[in-house]
TORKOL-4160 file (C-alpha; in steps of 0.2 Angstrom, whole numbers, padded with zeros to 4 digits, m for minus):
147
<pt num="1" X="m0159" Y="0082" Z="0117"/>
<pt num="2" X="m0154" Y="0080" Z="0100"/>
<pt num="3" X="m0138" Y="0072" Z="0095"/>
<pt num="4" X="m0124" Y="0082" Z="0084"/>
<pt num="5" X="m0118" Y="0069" Z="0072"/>
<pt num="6" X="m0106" Y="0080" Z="0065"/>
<pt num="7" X="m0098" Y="0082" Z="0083"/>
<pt num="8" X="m0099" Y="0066" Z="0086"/>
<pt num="9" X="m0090" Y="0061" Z="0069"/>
<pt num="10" X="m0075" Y="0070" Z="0070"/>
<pt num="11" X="m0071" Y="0065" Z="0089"/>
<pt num="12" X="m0073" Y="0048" Z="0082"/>
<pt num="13" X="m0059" Y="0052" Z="0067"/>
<pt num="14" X="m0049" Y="0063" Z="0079"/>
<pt num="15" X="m0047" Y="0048" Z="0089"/>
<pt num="16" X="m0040" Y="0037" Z="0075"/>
<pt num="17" X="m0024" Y="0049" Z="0075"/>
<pt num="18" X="m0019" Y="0041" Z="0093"/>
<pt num="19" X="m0020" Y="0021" Z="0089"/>
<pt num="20" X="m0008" Y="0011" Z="0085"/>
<pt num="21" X="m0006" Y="0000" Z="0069"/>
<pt num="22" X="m0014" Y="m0015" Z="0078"/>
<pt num="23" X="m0027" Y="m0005" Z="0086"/>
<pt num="24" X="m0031" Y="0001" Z="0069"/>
<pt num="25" X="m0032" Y="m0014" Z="0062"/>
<pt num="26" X="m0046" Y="m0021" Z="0077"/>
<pt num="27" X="m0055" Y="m0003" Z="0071"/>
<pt num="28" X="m0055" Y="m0009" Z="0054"/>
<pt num="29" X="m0063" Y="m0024" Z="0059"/>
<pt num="30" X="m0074" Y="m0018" Z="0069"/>
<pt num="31" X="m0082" Y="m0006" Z="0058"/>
<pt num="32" X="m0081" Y="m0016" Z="0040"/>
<pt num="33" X="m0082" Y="m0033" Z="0047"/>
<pt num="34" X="m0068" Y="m0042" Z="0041"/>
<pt num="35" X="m0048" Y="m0042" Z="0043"/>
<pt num="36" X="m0038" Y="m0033" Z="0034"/>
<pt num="37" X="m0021" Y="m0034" Z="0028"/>
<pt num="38" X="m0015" Y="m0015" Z="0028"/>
<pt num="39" X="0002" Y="m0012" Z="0035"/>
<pt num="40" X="0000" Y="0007" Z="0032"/>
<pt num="41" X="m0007" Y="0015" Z="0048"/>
<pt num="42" X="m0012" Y="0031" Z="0036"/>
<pt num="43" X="m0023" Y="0022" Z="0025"/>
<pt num="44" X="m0032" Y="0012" Z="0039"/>
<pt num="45" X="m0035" Y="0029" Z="0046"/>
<pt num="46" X="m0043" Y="0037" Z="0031"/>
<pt num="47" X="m0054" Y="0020" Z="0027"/>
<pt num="48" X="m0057" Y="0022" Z="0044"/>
<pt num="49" X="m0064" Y="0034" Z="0043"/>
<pt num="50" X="m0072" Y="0036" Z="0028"/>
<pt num="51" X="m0083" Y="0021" Z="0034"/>
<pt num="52" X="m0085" Y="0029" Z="0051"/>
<pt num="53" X="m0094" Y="0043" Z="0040"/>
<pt num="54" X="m0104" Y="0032" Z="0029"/>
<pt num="55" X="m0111" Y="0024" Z="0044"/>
<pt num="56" X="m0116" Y="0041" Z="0050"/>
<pt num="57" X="m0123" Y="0049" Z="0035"/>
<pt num="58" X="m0129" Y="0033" Z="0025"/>
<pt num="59" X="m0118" Y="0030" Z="0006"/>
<pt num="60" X="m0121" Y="0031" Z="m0010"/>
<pt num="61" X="m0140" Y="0033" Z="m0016"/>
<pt num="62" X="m0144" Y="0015" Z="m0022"/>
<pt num="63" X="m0146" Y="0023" Z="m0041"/>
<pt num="64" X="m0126" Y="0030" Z="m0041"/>
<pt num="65" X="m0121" Y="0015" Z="m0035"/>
<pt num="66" X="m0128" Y="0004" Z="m0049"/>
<pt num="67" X="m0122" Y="0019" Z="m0061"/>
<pt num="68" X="m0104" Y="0014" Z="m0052"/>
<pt num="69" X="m0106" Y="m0004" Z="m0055"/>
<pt num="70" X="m0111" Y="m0003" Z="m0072"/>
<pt num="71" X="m0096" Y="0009" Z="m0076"/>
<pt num="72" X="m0082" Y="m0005" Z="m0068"/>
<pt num="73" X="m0092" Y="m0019" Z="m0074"/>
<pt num="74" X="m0078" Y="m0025" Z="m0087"/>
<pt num="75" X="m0064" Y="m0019" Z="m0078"/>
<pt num="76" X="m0054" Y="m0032" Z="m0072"/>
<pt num="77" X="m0041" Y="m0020" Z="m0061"/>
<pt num="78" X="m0057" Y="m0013" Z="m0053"/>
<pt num="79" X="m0066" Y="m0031" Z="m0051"/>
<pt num="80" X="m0048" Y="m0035" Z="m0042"/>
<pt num="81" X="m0045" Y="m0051" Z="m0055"/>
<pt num="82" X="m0027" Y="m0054" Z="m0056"/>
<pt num="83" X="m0016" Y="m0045" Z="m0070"/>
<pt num="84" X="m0002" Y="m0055" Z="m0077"/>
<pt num="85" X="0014" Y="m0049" Z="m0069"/>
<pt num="86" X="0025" Y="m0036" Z="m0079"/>
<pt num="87" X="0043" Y="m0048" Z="m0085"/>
<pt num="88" X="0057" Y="m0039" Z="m0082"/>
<pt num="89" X="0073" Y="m0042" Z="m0090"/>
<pt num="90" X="0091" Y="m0039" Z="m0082"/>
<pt num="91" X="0106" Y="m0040" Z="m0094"/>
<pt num="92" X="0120" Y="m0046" Z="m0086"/>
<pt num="93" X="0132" Y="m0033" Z="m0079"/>
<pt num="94" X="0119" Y="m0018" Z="m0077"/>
<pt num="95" X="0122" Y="m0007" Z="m0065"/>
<pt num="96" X="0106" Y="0003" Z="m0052"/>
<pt num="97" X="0112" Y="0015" Z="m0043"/>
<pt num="98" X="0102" Y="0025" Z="m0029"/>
<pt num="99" X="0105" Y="0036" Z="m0017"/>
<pt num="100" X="0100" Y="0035" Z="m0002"/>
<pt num="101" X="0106" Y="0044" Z="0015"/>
<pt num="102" X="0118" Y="0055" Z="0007"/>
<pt num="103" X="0127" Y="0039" Z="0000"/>
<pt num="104" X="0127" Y="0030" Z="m0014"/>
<pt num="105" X="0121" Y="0011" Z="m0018"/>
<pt num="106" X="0128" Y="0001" Z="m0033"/>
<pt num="107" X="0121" Y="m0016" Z="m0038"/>
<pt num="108" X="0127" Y="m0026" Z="m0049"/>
<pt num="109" X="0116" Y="m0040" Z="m0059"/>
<pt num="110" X="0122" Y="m0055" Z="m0061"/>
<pt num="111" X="0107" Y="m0064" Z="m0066"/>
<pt num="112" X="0087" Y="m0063" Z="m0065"/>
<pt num="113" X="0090" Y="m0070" Z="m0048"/>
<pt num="114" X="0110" Y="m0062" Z="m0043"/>
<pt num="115" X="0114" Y="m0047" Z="m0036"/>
<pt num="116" X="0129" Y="m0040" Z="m0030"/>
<pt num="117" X="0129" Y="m0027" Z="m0018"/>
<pt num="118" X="0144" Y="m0022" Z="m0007"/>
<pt num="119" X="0153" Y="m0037" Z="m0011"/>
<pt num="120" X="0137" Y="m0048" Z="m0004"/>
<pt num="121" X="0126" Y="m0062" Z="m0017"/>
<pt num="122" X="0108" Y="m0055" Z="m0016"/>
<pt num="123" X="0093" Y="m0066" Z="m0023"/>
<pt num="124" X="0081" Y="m0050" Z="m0026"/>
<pt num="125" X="0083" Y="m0030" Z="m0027"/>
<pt num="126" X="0069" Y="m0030" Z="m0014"/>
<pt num="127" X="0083" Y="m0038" Z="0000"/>
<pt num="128" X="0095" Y="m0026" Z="m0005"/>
<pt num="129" X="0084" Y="m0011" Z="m0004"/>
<pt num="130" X="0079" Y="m0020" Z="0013"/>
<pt num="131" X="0097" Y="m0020" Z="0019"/>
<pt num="132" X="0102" Y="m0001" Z="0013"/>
<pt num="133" X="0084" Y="0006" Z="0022"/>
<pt num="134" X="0079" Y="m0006" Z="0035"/>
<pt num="135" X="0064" Y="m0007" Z="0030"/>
<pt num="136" X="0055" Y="m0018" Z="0016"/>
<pt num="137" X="0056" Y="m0010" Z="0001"/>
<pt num="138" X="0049" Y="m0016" Z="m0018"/>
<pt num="139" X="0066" Y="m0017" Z="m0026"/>
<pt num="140" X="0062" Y="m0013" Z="m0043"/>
<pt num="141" X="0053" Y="0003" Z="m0035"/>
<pt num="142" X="0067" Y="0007" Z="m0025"/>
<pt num="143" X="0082" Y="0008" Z="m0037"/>
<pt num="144" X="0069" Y="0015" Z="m0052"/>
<pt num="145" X="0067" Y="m0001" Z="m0062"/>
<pt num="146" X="0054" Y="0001" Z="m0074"/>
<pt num="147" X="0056" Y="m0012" Z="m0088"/>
């Protein structure tokens, strides 16, 4: 009786949709072999099961994968060195304003390391964002800071 690989593949992805994030992460390890730090249950599902496919089918031809390697050789973002974080300036009394919820958030800047929001001394955007959402936000990101 011969095997449909295929079949057999997608029962494996399909499964994936049911796990929770820490079952996720155990699948991760199981398949690549090393812990991972993903807090995004949709991405651990597609690397999931990206490598579930690779495992089944084979990868790359060893001939593209040298052709890849060559291409990224010099590429620091790509060979995951670190880049040297973006400095952003606040000017004293700048207002962000975001909505979110229907309402709207105002934060003042005080400082590179003061914010006021709702009356309350914040150290970082990302805590207020945190407060307004709930949820851990990047601050910068989350009231359209981009200088």
């Amino acid at each position: 009786m011969k095997i449909d690989k295929t079949a057999l593949v997608r029962r494996q992805i399909g499964a994936l949709e049911g796990l929770s994030l820490e079952d996720l992460r155990a699948k991760f390890e199981e398949v690549f072999g090393f812990q991972s730090s993903i807090i995004n249950a949709d991405y651990f599902r597609r690397r999931i099961a990206y490598r579930l496919q690779e495992l089944q089918f084979g990868g790359l031809r060893q001939d593209a994968e040298e052709f890849l390697d060559s291409l990224v050789a010099d590429d620091d973002l790509a060979n995951l060195k670190p880049q040297k974080a973006k400095k952003r300036t606040t000017v004293k009394g700048t207002r962000f304003v975001r909505e979110w919820d229907g309402e709207e958030h105002v934060v003042i800047v005080h400082g590179a390391t003061s914010f006021e929001y709702n009356g309350t001394m914040f150290k970082s955007l990302s805590a207020i964002a945190q407060a307004i959402t709930g949820t851990h936000w990047n601050g910068p990101r989350f009231f359209g800071v981009t200088k």
